[in-house]
CHARMM internal coordinates of N, CA and C (Angstrom, degrees):
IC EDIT
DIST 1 N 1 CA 1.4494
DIST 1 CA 1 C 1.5193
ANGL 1 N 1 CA 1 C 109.71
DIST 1 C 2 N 1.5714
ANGL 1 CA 1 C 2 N 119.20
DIHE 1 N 1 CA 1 C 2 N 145.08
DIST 2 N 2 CA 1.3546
ANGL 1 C 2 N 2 CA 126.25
DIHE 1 CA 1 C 2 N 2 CA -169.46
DIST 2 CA 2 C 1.9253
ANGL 2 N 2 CA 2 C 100.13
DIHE 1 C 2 N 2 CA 2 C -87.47
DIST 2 C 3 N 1.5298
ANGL 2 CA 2 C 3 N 86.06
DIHE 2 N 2 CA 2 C 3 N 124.66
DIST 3 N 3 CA 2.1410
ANGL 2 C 3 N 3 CA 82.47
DIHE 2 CA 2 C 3 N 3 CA 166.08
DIST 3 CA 3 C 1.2158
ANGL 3 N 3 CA 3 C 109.29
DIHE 2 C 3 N 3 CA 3 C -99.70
DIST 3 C 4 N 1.5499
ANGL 3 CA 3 C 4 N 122.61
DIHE 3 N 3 CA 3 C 4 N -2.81
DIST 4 N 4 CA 1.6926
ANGL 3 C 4 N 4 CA 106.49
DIHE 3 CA 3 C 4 N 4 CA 166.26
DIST 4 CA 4 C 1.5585
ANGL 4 N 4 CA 4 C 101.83
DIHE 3 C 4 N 4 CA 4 C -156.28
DIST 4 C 5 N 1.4099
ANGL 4 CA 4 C 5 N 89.34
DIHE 4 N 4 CA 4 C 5 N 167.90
DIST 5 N 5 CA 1.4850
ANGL 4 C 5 N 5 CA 103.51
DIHE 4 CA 4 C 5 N 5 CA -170.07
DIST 5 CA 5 C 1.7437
ANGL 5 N 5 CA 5 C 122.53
DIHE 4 C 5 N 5 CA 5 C -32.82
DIST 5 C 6 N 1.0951
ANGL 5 CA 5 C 6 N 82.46
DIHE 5 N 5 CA 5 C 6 N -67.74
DIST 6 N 6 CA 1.8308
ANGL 5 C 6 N 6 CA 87.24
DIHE 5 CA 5 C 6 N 6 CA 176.39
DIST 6 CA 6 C 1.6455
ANGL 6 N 6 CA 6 C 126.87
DIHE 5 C 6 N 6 CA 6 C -65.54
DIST 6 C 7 N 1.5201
ANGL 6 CA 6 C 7 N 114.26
DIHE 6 N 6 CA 6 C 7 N -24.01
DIST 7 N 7 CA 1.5078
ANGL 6 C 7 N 7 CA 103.85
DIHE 6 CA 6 C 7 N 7 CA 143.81
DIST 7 CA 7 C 1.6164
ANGL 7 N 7 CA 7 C 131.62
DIHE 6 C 7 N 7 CA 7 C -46.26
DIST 7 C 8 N 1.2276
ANGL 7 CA 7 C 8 N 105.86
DIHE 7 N 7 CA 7 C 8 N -37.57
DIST 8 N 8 CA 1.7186
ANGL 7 C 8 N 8 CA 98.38
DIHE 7 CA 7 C 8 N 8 CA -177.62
DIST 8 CA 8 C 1.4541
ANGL 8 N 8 CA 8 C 110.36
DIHE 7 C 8 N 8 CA 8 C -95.21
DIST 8 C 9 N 1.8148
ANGL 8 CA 8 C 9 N 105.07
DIHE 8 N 8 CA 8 C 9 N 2.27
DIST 9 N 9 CA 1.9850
ANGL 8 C 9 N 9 CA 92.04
DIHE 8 CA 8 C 9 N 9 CA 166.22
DIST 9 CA 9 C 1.1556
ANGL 9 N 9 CA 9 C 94.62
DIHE 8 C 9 N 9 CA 9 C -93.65
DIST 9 C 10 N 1.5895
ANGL 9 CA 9 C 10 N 148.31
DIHE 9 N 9 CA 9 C 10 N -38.24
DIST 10 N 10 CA 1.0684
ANGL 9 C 10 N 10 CA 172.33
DIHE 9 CA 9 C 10 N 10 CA -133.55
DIST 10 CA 10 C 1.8749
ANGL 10 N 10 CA 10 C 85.04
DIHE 9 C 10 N 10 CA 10 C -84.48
DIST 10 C 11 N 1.1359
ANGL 10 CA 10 C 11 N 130.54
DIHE 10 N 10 CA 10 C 11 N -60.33
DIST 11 N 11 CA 1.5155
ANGL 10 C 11 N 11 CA 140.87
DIHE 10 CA 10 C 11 N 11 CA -177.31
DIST 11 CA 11 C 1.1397
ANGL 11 N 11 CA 11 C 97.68
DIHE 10 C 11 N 11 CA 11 C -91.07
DIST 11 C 12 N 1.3506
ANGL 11 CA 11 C 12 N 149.28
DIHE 11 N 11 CA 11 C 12 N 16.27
DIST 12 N 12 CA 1.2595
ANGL 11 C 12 N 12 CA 151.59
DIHE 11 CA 11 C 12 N 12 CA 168.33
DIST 12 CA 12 C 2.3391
ANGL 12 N 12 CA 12 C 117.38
DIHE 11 C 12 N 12 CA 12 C -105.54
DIST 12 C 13 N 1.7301
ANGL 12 CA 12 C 13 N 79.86
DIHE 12 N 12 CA 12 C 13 N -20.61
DIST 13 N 13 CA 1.6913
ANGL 12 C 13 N 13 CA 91.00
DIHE 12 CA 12 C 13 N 13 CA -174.66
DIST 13 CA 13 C 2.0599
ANGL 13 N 13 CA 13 C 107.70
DIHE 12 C 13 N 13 CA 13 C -56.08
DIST 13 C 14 N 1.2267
ANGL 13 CA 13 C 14 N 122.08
DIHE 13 N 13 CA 13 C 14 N 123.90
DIST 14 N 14 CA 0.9292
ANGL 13 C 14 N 14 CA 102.91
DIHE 13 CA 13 C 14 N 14 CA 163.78
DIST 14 CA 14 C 1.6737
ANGL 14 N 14 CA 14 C 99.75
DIHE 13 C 14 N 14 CA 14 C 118.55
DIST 14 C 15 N 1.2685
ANGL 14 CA 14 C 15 N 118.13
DIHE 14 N 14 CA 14 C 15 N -42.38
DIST 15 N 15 CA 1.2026
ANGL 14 C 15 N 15 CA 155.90
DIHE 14 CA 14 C 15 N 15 CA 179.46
DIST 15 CA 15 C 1.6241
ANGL 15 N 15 CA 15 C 116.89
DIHE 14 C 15 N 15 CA 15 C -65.44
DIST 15 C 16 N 1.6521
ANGL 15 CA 15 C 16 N 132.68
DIHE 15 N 15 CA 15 C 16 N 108.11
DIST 16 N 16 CA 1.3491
ANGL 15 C 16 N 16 CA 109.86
DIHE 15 CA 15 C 16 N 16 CA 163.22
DIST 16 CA 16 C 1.9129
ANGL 16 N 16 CA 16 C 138.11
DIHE 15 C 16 N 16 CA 16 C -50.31
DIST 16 C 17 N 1.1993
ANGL 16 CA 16 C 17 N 103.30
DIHE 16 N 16 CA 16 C 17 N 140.20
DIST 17 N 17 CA 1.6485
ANGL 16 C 17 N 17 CA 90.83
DIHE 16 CA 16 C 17 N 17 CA -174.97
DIST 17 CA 17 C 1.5885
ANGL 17 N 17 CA 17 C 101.81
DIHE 16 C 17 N 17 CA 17 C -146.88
DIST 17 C 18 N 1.2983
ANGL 17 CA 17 C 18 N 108.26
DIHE 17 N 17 CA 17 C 18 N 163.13
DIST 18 N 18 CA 1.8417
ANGL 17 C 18 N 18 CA 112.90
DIHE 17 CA 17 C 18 N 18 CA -176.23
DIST 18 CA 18 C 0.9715
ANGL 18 N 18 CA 18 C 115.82
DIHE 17 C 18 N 18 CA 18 C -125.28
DIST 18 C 19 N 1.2719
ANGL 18 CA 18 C 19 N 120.70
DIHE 18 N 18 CA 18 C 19 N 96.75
DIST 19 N 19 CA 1.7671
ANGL 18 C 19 N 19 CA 132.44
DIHE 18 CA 18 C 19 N 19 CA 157.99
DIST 19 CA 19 C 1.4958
ANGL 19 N 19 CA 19 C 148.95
DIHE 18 C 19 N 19 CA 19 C -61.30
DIST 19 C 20 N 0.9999
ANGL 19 CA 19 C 20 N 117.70
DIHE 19 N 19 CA 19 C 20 N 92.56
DIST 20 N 20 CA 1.3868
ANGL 19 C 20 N 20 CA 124.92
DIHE 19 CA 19 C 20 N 20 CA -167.78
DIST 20 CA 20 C 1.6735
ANGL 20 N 20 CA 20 C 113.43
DIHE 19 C 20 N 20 CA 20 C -77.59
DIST 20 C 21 N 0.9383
ANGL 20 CA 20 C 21 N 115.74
DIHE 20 N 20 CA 20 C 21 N 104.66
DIST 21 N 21 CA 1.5575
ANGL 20 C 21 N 21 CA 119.77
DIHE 20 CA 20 C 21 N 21 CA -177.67
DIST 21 CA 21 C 1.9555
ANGL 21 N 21 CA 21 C 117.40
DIHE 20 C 21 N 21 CA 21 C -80.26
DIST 21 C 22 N 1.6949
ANGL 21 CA 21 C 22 N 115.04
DIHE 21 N 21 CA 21 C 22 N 160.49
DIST 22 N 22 CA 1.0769
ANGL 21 C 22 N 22 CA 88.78
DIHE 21 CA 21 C 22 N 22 CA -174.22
DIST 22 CA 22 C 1.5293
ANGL 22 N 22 CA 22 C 117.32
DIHE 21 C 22 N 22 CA 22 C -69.62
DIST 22 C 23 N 0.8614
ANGL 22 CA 22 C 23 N 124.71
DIHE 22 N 22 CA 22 C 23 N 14.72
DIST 23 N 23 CA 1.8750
ANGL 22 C 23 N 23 CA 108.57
DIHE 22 CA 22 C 23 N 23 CA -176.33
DIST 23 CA 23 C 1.4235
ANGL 23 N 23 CA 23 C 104.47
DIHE 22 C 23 N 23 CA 23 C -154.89
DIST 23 C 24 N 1.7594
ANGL 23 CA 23 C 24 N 79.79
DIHE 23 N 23 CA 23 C 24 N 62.04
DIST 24 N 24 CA 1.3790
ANGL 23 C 24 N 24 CA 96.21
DIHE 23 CA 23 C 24 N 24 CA 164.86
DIST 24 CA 24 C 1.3601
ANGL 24 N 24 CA 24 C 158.57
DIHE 23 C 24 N 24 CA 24 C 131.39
DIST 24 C 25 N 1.9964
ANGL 24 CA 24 C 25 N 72.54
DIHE 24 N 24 CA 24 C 25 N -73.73
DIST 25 N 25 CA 1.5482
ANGL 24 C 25 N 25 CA 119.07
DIHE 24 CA 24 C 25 N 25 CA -179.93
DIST 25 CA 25 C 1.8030
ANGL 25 N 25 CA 25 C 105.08
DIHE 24 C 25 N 25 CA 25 C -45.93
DIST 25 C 26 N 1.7252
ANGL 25 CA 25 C 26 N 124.19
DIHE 25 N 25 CA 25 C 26 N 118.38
DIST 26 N 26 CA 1.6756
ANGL 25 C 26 N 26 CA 94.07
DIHE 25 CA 25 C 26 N 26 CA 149.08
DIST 26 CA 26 C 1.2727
ANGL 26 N 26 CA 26 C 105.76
DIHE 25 C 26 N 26 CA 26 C -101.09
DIST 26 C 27 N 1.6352
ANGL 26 CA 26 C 27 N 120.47
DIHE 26 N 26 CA 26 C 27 N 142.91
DIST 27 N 27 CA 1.6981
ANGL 26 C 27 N 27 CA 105.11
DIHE 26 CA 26 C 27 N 27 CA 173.30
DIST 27 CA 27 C 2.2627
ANGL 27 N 27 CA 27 C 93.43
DIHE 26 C 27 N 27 CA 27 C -127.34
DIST 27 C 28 N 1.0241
ANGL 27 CA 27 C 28 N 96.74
DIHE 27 N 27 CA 27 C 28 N 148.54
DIST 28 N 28 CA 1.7043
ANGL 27 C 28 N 28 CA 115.32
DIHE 27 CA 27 C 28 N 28 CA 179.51
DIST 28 CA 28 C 1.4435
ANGL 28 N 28 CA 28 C 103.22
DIHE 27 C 28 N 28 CA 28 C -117.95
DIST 28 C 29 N 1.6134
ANGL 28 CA 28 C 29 N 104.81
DIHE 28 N 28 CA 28 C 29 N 158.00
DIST 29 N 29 CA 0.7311
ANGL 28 C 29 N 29 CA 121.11
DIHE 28 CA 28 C 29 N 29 CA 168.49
DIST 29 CA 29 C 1.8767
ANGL 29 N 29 CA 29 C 128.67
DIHE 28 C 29 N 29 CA 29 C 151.19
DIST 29 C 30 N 0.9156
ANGL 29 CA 29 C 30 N 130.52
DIHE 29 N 29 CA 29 C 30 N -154.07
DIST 30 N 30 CA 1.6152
ANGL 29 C 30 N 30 CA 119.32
DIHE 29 CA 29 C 30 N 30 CA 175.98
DIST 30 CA 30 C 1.6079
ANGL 30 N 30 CA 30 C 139.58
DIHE 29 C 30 N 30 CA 30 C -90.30
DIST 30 C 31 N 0.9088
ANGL 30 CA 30 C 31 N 111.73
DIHE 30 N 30 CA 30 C 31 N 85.44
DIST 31 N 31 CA 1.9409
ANGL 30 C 31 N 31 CA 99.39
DIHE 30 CA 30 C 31 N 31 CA -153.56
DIST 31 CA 31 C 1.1733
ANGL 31 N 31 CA 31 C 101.08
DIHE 30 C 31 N 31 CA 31 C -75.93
DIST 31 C 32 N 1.2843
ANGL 31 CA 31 C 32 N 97.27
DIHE 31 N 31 CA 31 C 32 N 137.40
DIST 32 N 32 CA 1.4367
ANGL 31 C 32 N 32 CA 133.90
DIHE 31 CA 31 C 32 N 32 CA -176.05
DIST 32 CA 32 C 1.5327
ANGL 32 N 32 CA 32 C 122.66
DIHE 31 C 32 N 32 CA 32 C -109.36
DIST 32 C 33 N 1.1800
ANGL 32 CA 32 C 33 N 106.17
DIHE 32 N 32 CA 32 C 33 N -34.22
DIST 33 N 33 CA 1.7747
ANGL 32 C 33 N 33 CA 116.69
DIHE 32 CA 32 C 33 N 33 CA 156.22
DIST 33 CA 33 C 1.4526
ANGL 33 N 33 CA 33 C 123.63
DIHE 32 C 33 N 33 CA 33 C 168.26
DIST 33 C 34 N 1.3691
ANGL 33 CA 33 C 34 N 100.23
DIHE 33 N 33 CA 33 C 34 N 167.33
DIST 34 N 34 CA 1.8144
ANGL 33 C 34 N 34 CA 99.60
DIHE 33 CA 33 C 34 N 34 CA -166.33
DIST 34 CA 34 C 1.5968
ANGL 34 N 34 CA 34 C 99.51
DIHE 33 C 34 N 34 CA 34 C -139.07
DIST 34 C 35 N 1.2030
ANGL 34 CA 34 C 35 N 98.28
DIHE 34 N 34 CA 34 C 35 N 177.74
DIST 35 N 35 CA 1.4695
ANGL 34 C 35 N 35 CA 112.19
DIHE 34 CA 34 C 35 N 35 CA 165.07
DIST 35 CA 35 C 1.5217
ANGL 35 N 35 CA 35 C 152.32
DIHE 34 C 35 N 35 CA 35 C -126.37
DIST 35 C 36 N 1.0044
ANGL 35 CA 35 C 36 N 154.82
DIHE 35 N 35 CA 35 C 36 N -124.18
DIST 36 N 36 CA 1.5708
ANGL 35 C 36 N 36 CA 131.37
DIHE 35 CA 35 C 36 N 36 CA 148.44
DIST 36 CA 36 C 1.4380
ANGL 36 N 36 CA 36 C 119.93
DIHE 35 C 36 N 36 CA 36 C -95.57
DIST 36 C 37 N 1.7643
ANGL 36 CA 36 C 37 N 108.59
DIHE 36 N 36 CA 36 C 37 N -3.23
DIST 37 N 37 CA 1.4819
ANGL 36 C 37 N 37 CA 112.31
DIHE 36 CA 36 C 37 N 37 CA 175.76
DIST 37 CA 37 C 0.8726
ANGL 37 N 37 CA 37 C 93.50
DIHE 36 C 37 N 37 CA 37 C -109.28
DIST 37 C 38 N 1.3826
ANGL 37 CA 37 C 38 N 146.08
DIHE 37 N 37 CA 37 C 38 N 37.36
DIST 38 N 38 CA 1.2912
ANGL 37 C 38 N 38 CA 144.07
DIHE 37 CA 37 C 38 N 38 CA 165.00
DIST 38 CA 38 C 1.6829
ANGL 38 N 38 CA 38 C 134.29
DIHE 37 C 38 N 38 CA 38 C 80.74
DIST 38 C 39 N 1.8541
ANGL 38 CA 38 C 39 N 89.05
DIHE 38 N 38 CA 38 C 39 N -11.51
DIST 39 N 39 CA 1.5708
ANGL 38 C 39 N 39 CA 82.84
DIHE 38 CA 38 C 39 N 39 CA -174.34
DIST 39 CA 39 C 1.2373
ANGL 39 N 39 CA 39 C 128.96
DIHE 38 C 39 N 39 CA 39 C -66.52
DIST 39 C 40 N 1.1577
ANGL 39 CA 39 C 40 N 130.41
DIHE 39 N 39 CA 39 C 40 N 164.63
DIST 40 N 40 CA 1.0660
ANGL 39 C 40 N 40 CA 142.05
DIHE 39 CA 39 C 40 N 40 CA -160.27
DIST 40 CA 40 C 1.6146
ANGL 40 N 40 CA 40 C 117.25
DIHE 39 C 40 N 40 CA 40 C -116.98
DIST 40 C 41 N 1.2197
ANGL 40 CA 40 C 41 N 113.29
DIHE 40 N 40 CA 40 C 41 N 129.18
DIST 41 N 41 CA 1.8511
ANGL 40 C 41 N 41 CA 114.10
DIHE 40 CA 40 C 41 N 41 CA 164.86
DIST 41 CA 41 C 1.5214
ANGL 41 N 41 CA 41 C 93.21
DIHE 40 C 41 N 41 CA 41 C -108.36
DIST 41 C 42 N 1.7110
ANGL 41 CA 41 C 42 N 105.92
DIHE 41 N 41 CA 41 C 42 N 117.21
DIST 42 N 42 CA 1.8085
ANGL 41 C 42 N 42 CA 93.34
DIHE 41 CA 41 C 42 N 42 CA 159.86
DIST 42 CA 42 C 1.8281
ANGL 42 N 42 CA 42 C 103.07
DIHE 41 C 42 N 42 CA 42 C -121.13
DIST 42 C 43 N 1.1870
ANGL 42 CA 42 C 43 N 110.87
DIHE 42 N 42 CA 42 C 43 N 164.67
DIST 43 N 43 CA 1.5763
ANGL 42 C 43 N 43 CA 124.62
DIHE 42 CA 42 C 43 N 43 CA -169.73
DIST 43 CA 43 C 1.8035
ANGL 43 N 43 CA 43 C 99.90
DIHE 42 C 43 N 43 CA 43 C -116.26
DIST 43 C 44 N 1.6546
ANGL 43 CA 43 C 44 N 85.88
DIHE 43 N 43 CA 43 C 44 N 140.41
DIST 44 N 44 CA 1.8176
ANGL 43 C 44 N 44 CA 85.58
DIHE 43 CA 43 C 44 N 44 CA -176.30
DIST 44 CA 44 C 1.4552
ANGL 44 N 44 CA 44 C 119.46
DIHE 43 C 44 N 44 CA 44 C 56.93
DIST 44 C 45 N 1.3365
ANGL 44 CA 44 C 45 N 107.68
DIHE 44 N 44 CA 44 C 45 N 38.63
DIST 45 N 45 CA 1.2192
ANGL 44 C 45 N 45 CA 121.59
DIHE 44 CA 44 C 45 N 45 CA -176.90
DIST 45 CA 45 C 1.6469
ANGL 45 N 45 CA 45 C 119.89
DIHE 44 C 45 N 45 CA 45 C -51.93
DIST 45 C 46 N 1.2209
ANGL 45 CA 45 C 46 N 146.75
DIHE 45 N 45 CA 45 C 46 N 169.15
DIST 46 N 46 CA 1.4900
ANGL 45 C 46 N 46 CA 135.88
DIHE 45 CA 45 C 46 N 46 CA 175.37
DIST 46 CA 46 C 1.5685
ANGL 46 N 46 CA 46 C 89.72
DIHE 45 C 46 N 46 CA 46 C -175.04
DIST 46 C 47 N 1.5712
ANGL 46 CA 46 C 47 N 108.45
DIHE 46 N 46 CA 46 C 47 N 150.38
DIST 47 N 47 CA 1.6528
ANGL 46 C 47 N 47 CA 126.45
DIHE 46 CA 46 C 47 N 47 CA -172.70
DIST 47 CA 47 C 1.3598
ANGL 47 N 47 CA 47 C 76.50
DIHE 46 C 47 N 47 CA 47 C -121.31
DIST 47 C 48 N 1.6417
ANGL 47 CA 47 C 48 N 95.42
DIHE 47 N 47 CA 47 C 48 N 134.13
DIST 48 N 48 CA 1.4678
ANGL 47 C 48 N 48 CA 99.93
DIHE 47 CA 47 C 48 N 48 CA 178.77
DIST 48 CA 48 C 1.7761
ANGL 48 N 48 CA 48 C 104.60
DIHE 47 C 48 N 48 CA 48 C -130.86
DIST 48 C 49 N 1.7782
ANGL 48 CA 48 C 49 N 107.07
DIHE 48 N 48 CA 48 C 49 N 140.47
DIST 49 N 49 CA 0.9084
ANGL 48 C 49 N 49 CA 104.38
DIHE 48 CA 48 C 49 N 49 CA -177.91
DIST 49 CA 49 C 1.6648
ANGL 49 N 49 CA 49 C 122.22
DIHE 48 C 49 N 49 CA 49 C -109.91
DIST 49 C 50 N 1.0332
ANGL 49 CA 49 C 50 N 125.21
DIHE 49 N 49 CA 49 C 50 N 112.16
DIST 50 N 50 CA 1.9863
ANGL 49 C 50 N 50 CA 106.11
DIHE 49 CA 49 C 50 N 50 CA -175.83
DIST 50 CA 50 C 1.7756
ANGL 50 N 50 CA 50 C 93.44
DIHE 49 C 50 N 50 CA 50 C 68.84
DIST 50 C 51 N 1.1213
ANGL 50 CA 50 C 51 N 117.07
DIHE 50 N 50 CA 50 C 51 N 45.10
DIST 51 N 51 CA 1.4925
ANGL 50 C 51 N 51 CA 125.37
DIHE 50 CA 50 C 51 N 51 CA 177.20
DIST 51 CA 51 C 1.3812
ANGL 51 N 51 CA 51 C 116.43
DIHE 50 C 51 N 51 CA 51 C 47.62
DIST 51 C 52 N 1.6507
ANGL 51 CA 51 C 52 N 120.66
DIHE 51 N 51 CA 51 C 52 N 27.60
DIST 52 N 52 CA 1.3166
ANGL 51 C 52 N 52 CA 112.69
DIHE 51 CA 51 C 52 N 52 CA 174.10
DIST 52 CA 52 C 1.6660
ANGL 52 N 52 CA 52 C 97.06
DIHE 51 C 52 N 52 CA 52 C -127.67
DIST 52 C 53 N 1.7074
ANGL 52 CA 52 C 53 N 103.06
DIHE 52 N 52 CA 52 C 53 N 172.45
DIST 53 N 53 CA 1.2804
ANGL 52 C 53 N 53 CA 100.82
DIHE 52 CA 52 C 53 N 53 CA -163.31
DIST 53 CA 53 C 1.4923
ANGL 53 N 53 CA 53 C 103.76
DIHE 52 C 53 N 53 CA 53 C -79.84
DIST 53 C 54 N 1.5651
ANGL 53 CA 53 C 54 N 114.83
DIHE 53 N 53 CA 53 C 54 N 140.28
DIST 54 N 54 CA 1.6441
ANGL 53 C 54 N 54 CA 110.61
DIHE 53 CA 53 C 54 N 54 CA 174.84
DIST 54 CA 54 C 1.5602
ANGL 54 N 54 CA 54 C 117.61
DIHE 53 C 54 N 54 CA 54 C -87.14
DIST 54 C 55 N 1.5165
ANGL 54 CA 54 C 55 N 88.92
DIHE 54 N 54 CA 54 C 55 N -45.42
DIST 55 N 55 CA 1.9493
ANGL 54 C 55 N 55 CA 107.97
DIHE 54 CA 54 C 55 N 55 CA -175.74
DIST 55 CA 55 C 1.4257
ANGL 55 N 55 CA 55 C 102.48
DIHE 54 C 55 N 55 CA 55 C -156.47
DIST 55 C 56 N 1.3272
ANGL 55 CA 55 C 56 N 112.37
DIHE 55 N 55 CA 55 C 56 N 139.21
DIST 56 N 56 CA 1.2977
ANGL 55 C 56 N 56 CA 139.18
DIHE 55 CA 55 C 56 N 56 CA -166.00
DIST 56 CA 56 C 2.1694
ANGL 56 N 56 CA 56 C 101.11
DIHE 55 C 56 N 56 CA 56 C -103.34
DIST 56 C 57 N 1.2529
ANGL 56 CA 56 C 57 N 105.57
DIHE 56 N 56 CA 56 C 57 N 108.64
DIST 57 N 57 CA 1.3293
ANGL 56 C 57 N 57 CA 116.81
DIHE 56 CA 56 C 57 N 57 CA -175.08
DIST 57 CA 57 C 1.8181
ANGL 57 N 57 CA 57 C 117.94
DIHE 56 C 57 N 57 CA 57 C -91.06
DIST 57 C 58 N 1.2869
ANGL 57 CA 57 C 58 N 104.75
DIHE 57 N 57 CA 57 C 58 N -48.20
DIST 58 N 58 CA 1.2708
ANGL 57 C 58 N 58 CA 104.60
DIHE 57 CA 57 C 58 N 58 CA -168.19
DIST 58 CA 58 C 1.6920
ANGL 58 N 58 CA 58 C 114.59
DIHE 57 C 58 N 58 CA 58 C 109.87
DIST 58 C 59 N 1.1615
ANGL 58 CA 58 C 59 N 104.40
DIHE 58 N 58 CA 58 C 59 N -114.28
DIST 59 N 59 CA 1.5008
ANGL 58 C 59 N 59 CA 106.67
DIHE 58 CA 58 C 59 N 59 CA -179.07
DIST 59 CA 59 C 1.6271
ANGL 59 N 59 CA 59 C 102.70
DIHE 58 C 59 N 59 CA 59 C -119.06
DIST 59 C 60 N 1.4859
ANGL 59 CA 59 C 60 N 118.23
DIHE 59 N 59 CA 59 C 60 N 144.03
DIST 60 N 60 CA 1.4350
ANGL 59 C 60 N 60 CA 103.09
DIHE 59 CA 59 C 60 N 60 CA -148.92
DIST 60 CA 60 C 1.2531
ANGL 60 N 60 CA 60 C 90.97
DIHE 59 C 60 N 60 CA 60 C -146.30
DIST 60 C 61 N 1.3508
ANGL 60 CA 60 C 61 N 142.80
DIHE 60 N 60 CA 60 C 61 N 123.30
DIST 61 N 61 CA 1.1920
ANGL 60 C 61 N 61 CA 140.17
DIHE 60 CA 60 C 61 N 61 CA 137.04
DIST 61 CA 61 C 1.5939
ANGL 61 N 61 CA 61 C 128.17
DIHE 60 C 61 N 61 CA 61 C -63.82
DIST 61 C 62 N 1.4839
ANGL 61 CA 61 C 62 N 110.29
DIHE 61 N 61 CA 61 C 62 N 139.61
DIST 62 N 62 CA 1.2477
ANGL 61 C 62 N 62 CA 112.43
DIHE 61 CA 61 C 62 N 62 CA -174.47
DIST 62 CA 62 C 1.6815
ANGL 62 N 62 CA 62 C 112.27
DIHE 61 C 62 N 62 CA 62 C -149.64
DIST 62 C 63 N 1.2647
ANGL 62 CA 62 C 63 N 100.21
DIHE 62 N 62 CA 62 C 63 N 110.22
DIST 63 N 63 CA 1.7964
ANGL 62 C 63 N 63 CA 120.10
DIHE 62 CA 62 C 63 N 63 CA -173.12
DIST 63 CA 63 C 1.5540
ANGL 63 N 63 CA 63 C 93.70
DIHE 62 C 63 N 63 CA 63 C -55.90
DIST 63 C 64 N 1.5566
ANGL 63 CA 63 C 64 N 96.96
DIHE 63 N 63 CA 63 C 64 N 138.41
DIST 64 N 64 CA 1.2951
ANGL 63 C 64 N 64 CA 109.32
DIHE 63 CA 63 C 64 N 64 CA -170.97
DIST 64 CA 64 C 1.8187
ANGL 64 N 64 CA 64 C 111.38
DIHE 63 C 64 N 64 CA 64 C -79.02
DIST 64 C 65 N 1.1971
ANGL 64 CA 64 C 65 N 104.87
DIHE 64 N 64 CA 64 C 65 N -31.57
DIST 65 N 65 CA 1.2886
ANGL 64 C 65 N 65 CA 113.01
DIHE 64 CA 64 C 65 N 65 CA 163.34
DIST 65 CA 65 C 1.6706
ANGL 65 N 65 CA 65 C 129.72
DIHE 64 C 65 N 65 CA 65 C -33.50
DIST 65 C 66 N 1.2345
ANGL 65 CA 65 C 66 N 101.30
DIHE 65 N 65 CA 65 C 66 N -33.33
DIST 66 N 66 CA 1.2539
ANGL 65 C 66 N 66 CA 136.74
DIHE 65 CA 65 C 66 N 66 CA -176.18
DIST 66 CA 66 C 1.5957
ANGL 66 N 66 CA 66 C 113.68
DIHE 65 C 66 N 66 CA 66 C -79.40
DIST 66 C 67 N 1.4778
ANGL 66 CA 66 C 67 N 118.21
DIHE 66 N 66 CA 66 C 67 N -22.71
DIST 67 N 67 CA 1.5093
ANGL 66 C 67 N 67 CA 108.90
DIHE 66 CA 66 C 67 N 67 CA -145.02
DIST 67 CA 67 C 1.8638
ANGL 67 N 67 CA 67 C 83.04
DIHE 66 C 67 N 67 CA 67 C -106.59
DIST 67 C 68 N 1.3061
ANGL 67 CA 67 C 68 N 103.42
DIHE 67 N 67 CA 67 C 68 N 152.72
DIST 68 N 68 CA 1.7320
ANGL 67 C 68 N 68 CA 104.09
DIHE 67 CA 67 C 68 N 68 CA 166.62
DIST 68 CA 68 C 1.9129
ANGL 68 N 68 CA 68 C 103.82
DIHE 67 C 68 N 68 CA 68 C -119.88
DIST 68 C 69 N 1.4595
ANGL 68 CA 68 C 69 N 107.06
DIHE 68 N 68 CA 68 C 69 N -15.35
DIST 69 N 69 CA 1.6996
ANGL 68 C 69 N 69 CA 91.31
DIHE 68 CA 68 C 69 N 69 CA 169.63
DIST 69 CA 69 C 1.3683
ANGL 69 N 69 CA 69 C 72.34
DIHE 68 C 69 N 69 CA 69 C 173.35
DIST 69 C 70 N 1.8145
ANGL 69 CA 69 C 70 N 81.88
DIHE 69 N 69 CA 69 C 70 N 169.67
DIST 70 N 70 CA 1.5448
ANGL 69 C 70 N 70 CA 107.07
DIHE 69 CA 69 C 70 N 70 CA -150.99
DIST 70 CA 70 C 1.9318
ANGL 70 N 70 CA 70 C 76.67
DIHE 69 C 70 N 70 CA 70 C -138.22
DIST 70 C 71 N 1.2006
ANGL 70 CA 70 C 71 N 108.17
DIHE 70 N 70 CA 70 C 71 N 151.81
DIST 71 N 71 CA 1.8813
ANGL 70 C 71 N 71 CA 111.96
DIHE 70 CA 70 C 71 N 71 CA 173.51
DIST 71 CA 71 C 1.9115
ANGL 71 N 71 CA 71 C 89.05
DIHE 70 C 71 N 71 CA 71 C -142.99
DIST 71 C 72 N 1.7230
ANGL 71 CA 71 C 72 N 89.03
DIHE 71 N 71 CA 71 C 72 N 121.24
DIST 72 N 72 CA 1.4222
ANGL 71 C 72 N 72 CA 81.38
DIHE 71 CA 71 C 72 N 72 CA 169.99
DIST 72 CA 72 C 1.2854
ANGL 72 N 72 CA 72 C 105.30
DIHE 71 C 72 N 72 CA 72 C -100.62
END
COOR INIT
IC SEED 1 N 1 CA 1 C
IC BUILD
């Protein structure tokens, strides 16, 4: 079990996960790596709308500034 945040992205690398951004945005996909401001590299990226896929990205960076939660 994770005792802090970055253990469970840390066990999350490799792993699909769903990001909800502030305005809005949800985008899924495979994380591949982050950093201490949170940003994010995800793989096979997809913006999802009403839980279906909207647009298909690829590999996607996403400023951590940006993110309001992450669900692995």
């Amino acid at each position: 079990m994770s005792d802090r945040p970055f253990d469970l992205l840390q066990e999350s690398i490799g792993k699909n996960v769903m990001v909800e951004l502030k305005d809005g945005i949800t985008v899924s996909g495979t994380l591949r790596a982050f950093d201490i401001h949170m940003n994010l590299v995800l793989g096979n990226a997809e913006k999802l709308v009403n839980g279906e896929t909207k647009n298909k990205y690829g590999t996607l960076l996403l400023r951590g500034d940006n993110v309001l939660l992450i669900s692995p």
